[in-house]
Every structure is written in structure tokens, then in C-alpha cells.
TORBA-559261 format. One line per 8 residues: number of its first residue (from 1); their letters; for each residue x, y, z of N, C-alpha, C. Coordinates in Angstrom, 1 decimal, always signed. Layout:
NUM	a	X:Y:Z:X:Y:Z:X:Y:Z | ...
***
This chain:
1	xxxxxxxx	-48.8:+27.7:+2.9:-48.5:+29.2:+3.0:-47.9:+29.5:+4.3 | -47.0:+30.4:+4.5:-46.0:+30.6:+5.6:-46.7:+31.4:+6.5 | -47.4:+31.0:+7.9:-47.6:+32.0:+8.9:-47.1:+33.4:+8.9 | -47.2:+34.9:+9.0:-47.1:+36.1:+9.0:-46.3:+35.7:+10.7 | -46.4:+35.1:+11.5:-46.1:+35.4:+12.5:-44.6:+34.5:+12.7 | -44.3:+33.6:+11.7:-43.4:+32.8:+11.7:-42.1:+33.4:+10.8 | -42.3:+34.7:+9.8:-41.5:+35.1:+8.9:-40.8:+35.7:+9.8 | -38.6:+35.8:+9.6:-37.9:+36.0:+10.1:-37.9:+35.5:+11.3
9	xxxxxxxx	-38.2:+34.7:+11.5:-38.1:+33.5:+12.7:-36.6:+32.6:+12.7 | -35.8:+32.7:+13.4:-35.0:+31.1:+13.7:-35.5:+30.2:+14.1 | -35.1:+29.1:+13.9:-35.8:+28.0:+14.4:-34.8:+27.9:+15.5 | -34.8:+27.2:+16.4:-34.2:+26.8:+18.2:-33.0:+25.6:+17.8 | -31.8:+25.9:+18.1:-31.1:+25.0:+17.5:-31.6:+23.7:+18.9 | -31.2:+22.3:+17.7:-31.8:+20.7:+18.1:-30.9:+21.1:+19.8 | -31.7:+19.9:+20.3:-30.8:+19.3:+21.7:-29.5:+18.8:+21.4 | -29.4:+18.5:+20.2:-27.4:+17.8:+20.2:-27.1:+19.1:+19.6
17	xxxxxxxx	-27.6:+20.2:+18.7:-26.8:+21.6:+18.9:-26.2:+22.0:+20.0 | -26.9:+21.9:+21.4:-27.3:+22.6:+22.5:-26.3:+22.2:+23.3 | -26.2:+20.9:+23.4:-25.4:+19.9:+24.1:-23.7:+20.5:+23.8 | -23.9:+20.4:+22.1:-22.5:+20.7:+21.4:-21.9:+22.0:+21.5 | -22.5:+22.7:+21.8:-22.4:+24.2:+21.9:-22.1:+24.5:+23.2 | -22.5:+23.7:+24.3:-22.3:+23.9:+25.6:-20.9:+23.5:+26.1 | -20.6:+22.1:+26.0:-19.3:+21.6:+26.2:-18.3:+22.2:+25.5 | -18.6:+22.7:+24.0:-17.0:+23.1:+23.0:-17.0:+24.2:+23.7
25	xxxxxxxx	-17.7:+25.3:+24.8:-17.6:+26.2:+24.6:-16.8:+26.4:+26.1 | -17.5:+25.6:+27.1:-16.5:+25.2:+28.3:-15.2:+24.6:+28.1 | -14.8:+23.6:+26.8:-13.3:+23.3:+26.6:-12.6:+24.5:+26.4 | -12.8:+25.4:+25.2:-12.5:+26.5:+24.9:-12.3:+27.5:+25.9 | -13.0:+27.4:+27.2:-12.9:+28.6:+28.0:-12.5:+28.0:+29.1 | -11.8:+26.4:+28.9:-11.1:+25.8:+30.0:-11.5:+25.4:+31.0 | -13.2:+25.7:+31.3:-14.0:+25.4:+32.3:-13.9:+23.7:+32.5 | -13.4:+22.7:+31.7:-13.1:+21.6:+31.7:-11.7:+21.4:+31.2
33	xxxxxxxx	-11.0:+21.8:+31.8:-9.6:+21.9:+31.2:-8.8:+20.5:+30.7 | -7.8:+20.6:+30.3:-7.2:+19.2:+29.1:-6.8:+18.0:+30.3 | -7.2:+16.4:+30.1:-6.9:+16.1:+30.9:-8.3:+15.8:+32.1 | -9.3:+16.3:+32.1:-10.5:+15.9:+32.5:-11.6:+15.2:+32.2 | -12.2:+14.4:+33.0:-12.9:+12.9:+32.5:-14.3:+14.2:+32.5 | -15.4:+14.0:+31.3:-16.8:+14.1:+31.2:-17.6:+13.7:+31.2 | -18.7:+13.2:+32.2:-20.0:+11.9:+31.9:-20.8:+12.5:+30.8 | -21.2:+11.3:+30.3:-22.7:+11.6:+29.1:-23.8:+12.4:+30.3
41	xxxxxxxx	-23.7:+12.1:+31.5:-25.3:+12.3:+32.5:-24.6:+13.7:+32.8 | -23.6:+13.9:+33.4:-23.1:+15.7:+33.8:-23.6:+16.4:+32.5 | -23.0:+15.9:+31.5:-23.4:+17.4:+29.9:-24.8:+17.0:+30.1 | -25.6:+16.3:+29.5:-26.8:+16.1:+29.9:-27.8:+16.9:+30.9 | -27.0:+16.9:+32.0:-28.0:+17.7:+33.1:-28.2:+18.6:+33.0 | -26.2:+19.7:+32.7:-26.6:+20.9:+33.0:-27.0:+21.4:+31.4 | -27.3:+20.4:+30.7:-27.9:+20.9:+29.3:-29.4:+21.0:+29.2 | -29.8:+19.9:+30.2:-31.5:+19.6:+30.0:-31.7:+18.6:+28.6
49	xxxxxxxx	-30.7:+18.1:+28.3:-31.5:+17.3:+26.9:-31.0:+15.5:+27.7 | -31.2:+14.7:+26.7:-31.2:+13.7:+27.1:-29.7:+12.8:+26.6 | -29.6:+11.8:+27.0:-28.0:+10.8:+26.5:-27.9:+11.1:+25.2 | -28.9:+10.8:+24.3:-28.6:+10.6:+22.9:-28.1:+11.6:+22.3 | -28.8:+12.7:+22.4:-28.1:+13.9:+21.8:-26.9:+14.5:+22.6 | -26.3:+14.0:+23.7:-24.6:+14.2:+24.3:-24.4:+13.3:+23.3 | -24.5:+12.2:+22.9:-23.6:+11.5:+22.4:-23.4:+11.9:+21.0 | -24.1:+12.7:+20.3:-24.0:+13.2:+18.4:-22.9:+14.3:+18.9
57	xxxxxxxx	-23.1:+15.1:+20.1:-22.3:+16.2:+20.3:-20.8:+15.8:+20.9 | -20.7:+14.4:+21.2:-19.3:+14.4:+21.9:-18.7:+13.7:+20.4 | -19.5:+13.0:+19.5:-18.7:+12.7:+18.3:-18.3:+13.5:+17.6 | -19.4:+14.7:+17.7:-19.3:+15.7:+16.8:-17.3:+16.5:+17.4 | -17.5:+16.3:+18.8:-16.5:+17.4:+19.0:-15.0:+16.2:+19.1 | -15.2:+14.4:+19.0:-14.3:+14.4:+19.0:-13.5:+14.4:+17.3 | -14.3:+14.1:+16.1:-14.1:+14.6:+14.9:-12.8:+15.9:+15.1 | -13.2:+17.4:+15.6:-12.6:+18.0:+15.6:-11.4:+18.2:+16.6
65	xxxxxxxx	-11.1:+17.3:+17.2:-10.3:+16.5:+18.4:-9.8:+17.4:+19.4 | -10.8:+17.4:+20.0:-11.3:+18.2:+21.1:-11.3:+17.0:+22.2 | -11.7:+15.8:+21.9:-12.3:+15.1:+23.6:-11.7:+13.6:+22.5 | -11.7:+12.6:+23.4:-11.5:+11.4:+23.0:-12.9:+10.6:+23.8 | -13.4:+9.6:+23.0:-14.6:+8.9:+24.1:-14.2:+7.6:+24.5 | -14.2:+7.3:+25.8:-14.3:+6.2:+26.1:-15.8:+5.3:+26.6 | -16.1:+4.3:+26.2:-17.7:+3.8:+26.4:-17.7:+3.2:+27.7 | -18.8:+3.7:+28.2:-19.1:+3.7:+29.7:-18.2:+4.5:+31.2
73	xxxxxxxx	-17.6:+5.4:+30.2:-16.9:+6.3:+31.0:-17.1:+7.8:+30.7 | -16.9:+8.0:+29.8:-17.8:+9.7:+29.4:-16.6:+9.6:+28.1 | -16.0:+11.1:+28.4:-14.9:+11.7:+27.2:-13.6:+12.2:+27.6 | -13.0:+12.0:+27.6:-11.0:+12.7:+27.8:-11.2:+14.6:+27.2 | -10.8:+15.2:+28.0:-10.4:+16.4:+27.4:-9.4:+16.4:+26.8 | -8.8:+16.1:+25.4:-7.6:+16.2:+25.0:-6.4:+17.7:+25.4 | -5.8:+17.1:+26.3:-4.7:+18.3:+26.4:-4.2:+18.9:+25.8 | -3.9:+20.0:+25.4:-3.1:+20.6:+24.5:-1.2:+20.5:+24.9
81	xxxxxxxx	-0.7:+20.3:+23.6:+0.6:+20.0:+23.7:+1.3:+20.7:+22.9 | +2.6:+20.9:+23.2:+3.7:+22.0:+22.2:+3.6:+21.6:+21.1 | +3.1:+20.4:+20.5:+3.4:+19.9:+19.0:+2.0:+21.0:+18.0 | +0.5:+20.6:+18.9:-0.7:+21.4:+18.9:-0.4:+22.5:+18.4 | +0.4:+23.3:+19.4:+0.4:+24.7:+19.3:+1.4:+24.9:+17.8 | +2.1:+24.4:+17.6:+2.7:+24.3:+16.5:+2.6:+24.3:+15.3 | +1.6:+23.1:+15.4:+0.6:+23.0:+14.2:-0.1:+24.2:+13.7 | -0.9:+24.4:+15.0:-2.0:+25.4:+14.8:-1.6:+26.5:+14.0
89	xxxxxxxx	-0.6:+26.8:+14.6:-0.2:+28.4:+14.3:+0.3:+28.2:+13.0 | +0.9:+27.5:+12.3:+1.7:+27.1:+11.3:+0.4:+27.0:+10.3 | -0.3:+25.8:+10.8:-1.9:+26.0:+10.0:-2.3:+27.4:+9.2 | -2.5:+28.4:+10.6:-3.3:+29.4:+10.7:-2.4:+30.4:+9.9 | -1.0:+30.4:+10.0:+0.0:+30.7:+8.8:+0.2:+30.9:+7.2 | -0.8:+29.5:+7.0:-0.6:+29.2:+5.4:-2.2:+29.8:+5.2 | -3.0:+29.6:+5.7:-4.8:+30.3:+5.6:-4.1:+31.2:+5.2 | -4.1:+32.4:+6.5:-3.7:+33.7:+6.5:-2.8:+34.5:+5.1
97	xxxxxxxx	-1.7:+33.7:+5.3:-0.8:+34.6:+4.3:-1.6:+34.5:+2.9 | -1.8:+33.3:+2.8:-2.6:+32.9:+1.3:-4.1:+33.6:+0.7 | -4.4:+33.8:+2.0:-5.8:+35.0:+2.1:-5.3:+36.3:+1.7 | -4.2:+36.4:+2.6:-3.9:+38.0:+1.9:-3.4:+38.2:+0.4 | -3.0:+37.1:+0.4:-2.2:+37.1:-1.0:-3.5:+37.4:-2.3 | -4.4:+36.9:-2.3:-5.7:+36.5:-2.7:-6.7:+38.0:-2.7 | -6.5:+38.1:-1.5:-7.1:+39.5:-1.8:-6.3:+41.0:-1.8 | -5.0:+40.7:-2.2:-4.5:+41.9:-2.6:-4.9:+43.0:-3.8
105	xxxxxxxx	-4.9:+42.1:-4.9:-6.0:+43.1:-6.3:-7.3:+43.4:-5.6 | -8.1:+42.8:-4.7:-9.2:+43.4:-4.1:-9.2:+44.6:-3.1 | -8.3:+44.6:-2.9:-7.7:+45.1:-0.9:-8.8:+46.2:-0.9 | -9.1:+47.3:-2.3:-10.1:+48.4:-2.0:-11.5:+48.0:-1.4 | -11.8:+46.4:-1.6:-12.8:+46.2:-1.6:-13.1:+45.7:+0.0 | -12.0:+45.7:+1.2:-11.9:+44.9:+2.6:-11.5:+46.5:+3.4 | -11.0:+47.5:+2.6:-10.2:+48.2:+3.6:-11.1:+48.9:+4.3 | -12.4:+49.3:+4.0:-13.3:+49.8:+4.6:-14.0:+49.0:+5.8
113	xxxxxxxx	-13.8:+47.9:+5.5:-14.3:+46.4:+7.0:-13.0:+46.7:+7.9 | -12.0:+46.7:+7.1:-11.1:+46.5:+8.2:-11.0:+47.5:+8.8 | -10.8:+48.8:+8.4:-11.2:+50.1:+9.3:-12.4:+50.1:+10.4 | -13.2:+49.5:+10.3:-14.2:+49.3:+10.7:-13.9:+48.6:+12.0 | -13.8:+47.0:+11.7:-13.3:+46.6:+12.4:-12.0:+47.1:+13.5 | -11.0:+48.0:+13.2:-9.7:+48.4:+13.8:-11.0:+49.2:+14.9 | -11.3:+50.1:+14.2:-12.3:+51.0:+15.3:-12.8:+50.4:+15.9 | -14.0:+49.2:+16.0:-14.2:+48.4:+17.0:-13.5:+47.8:+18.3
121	xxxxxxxx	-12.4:+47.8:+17.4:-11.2:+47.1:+18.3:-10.8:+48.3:+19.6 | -10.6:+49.3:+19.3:-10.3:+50.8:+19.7:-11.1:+50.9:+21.0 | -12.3:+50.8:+20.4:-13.5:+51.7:+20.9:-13.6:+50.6:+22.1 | -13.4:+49.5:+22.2:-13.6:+48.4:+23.1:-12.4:+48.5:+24.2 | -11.1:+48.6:+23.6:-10.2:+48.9:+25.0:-10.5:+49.8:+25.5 | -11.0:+50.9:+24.8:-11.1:+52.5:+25.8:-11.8:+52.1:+26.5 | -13.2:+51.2:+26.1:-14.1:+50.7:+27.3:-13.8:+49.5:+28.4 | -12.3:+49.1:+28.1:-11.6:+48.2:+28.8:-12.8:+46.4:+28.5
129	xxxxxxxx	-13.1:+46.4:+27.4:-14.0:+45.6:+27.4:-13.5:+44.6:+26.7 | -13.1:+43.5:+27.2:-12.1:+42.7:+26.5:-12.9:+41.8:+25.3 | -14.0:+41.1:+25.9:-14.3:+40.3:+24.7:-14.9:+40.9:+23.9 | -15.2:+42.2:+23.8:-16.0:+42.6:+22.4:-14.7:+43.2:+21.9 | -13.2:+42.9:+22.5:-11.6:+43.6:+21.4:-11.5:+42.2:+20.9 | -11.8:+41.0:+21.9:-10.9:+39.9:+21.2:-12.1:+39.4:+19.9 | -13.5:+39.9:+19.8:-14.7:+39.5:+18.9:-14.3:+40.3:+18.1 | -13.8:+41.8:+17.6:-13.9:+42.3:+16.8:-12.1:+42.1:+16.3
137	xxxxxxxx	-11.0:+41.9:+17.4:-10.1:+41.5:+16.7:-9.9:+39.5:+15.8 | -11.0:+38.9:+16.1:-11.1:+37.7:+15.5:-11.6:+38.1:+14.1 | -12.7:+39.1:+14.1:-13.7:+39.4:+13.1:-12.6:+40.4:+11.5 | -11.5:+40.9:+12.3:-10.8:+41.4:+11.7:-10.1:+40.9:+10.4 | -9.5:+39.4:+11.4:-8.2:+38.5:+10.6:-9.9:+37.9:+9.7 | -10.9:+37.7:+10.2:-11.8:+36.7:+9.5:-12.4:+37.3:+8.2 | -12.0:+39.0:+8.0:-12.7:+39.8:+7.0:-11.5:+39.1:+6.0 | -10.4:+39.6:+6.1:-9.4:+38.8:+5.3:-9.4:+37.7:+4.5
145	xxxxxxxx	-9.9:+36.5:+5.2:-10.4:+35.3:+4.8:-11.1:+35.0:+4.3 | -12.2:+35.5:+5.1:-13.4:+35.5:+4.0:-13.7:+35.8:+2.7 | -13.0:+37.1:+2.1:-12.8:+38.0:+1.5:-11.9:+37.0:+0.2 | -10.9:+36.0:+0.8:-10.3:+35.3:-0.3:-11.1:+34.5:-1.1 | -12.6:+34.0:-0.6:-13.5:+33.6:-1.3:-13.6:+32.1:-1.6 | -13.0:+31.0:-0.3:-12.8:+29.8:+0.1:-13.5:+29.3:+1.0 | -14.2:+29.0:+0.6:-15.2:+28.3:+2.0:-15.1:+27.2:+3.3 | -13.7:+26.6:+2.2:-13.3:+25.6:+3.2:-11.9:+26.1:+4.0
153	xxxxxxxx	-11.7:+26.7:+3.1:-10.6:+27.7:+4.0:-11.1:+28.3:+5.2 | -12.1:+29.1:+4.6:-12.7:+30.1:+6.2:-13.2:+29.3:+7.4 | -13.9:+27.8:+7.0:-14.7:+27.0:+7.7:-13.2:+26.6:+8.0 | -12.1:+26.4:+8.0:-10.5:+25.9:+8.6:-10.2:+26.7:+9.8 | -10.1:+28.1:+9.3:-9.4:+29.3:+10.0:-10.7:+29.0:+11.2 | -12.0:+29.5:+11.1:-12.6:+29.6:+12.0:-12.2:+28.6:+13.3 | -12.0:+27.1:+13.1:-11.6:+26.1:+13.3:-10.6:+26.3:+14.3 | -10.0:+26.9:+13.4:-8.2:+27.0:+14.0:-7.7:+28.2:+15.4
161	xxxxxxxx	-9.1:+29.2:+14.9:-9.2:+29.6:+16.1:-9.7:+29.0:+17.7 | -10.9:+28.9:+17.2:-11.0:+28.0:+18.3:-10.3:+27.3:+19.1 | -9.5:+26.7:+18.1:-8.6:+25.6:+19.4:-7.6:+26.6:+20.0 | -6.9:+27.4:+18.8:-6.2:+28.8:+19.9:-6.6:+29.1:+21.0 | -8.0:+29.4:+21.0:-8.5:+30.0:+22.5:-8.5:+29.2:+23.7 | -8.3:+27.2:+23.3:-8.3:+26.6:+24.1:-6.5:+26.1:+24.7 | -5.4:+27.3:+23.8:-4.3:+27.0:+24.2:-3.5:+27.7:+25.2 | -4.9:+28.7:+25.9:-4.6:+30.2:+26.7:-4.7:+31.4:+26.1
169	xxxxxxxx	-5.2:+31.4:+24.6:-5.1:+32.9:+24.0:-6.2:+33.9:+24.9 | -6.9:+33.8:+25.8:-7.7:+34.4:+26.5:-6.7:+35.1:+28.0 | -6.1:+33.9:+28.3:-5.1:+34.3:+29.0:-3.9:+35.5:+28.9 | -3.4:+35.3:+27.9:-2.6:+36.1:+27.6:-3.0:+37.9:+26.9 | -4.5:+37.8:+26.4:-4.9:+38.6:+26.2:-5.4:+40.0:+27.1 | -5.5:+39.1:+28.9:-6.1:+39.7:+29.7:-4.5:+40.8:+29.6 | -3.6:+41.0:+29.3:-1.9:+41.6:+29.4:-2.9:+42.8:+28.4 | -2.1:+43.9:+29.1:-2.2:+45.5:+28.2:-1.7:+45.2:+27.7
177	xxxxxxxx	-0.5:+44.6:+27.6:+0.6:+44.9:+26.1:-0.1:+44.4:+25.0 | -0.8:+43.0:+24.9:-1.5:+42.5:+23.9:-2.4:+43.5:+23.3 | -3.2:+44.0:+24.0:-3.8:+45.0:+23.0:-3.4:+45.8:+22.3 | -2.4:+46.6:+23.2:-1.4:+47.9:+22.7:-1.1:+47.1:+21.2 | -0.4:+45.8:+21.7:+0.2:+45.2:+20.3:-0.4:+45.0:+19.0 | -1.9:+44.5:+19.8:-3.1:+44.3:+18.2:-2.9:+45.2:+18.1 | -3.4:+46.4:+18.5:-4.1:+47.9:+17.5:-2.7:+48.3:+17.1 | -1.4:+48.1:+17.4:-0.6:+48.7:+16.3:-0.2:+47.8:+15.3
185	xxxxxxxx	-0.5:+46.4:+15.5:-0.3:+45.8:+14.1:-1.2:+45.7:+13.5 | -2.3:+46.0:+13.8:-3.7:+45.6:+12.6:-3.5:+47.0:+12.0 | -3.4:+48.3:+12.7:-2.9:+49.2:+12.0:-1.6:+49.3:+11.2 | -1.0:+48.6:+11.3:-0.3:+48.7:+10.0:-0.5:+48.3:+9.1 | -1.2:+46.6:+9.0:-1.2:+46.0:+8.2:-2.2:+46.8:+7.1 | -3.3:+47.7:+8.2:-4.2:+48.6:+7.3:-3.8:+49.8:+6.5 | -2.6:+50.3:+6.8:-1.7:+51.4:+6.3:-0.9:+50.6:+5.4 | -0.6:+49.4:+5.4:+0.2:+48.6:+3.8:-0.8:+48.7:+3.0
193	xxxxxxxx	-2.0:+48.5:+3.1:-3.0:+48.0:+2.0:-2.7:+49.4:+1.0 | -2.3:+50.7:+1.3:-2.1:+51.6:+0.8:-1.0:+51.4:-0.1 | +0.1:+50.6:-0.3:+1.0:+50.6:-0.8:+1.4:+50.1:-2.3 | +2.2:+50.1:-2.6:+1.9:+49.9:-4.5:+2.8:+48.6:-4.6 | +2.9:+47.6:-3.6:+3.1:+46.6:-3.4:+2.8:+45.8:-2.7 | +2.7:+44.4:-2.6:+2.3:+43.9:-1.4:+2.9:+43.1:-0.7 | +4.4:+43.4:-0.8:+5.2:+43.3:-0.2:+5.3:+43.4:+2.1 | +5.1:+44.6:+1.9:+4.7:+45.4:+3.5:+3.6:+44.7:+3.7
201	xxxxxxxx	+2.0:+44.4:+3.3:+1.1:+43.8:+3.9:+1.1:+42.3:+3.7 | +1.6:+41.8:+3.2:+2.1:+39.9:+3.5:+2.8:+40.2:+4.8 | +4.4:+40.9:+5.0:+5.1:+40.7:+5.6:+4.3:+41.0:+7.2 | +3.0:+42.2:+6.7:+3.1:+42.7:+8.3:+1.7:+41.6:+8.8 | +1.4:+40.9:+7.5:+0.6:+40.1:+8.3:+0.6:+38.8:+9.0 | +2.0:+38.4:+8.6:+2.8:+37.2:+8.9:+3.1:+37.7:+10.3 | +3.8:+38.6:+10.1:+4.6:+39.2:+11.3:+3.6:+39.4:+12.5 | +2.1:+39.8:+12.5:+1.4:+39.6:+13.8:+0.8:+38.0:+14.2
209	xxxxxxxx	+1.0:+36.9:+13.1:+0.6:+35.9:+13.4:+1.6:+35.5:+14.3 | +3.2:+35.5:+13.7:+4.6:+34.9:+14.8:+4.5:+35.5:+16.1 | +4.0:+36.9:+16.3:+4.1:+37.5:+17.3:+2.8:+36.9:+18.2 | +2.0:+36.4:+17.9:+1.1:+35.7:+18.9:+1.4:+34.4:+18.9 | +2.1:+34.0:+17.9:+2.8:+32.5:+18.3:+3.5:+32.7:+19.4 | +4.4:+33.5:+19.6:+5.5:+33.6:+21.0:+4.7:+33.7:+21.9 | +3.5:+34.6:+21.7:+3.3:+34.8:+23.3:+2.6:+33.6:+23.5 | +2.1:+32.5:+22.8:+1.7:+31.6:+23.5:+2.1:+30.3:+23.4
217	xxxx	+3.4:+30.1:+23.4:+4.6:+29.5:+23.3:+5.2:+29.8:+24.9 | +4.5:+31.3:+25.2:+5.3:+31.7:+26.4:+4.7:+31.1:+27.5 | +3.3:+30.7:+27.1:+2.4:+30.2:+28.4:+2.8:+28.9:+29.3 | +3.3:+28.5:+27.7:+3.7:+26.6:+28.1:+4.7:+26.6:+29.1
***
């Protein structure tokens, strides 16, 4: 019988969650930037867990090729390179367009999230508050996706962001113009949904993925 005091409980994610959660999240935010050596005993310390579980979390992250390991030396930050960025975006290209395509016959059924979301977006520059524009503008393209009803798709895109953020997209986002630029293209693409083709919302959604490809094309 289930404890009264244990219902709606999370359980504490393991030590190699902890571990893994720590480091992807300093690659991502450059605090180890590309090109830097890792010990198993550094993640470890400032994690509090012990060698074994750094080591499920540095395989875990180099799978998604994030770090390379070398044994008896720690892990490589893999650098990000023009070919990367290329990929990625090109990746995050075929998701995207294919999502939208996918949820066009539904679109009545997202336009109200994505409203939602745009307002979020809004409501966060006024407050000049960057990561809850760039959380609710991730959350935006992710209603999309989700919404096409692919699991391994969404589990890709999520993916694919991630390494974005580790190619400067935080960088470039600190620029006013970037936001100016999200809230008028997510608004559009929210004003095509209206349309009696889906013509305008493919095009305008392609059209804000190339336009964040340049700008971080522009970093390199």
C-alpha cells in the first residue's frame, strides 16, 4: 500500500542523473567551452557523487557527442565547427518543416498554445527577462513538434536544440534585434495558421529557422 505522504512525490534523480545534468548543462552554457580537458574527480566534486556515476554520465554525453573520453585523462569538449552548425540547422529544418506540414489539418488544435506561448514571449521582453523569452520561445517551435505526434522526432528536435545553444545561440540572443525578430516571426507564422493554405505557414516557418541560421553563422 502506497504511503499518503509519498503520493505526488518525485523521486531525486540517481547520482549519474546529477552528474549528467551538471556537465551538459555547463557545455551548453560554455562554462567548459569546446576544446577543454575534464577530470572524472573535478565533475565529481563539484557534483558530490562519486567516479562511477561521472563515468555513466560522460558516456551518456559522449553518445550524444558532446565530449570525447580519453582513459586516464578525463573528456575533450568537442568543439563546435562550421560543418556542426550546418548540420544542425539543416537537421532542425527537415523536423520543423515536416512538423508543420503534419499539423496543418490540426493547426485549430496548436493555435491557442501558440498564442499562448507568443504572449509569454511578449510578456518576458517587456520584463527584459531573457531566459524565460528564450524558454517560452523554445517552448513555441516545441508546441509544433510535438503536436506532429513523433516521439522520436520531438526526442531529435529537443536534441538539436541543445547543441544550438552550445553554438552561441545565447549569445546572439542577448542583441534586441533578436527578439524584435522572434516576436515578429512567430507572429506571423501565427497569423498564416489563419490562412486557406499552407502555403504562408511552411514558408514563414522555414523562413525564421534560415534567419537564425545566419545569425549564427555570423558568430563564427
Amino acid at each position: 500500500m502506497t504511503h499518503p505522504s509519498s503520493v505526488g512525490r518525485t523521486a531525486p534523480p540517481s547520482a549519474a542523473e546529477r552528474a549528467y545534468r551538471h556537465l551538459k548543462r555547463a557545455i551548453l552554457e560554455q562554462v567548459h567551452p569546446g576544446g577543454s580537458l575534464v577530470s572524472e574527480g573535478e565533475i565529481a566534486e563539484a557534483t558530490g557523487v562519486s567516479r562511477t556515476p561521472v563515468r555513466e554520465a560522460l558516456l551518456r554525453l559522449e553518445t550524444e557527442g558532446l565530449v570525447r573520453l580519453y582513459p586516464k585523462r578525463g573528456a575533450l569538449i568537442l568543439p563546435v565547427s562550421a560543418r556542426e552548425i550546418t548540420d544542425v540547422i539543416e537537421a532542425r529544418r527537415l523536423v520543423e518543416v515536416h512538423a508543420a506540414e503534419q499539423v496543418w489539418p490540426r493547426r485549430a488544435e496548436i493555435r491557442a498554445d501558440l498564442a499562448a506561448r507568443l504572449a509569454e514571449m511578449r510578456a518576458a521582453h517587456a520584463a527584459g527577462d531573457l531566459t524565460a523569452l528564450m524558454a517560452a520561445d523554445r517552448a513555441f517551435h516545441a508546441t509544433v513538434v510535438d503536436a506532429a505526434g513523433n516521439e522520436i522526432l520531438a526526442e531529435l528536435y529537443q536534441r538539436l536544440r541543445d547543441r544550438q545553444l552550445r553554438m552561441g545561440e545565447t549569445t546572439f540572443r542577448f542583441s534586441p534585434r533578436w527578439a524584435d525578430m522572434a516576436l515578429t516571426e512567430h507572429a506571423a507564422q501565427l497569423a498564416a495558421l489563419d490562412a486557406d493554405d499552407p502555403g504562408p505557414w511552411l514558408a514563414a516557418v522555414a523562413t525564421h529557422i534560415d534567419n537564425a541560421a545566419r545569425a549564427l553563422r555570423g558568430l563564427r
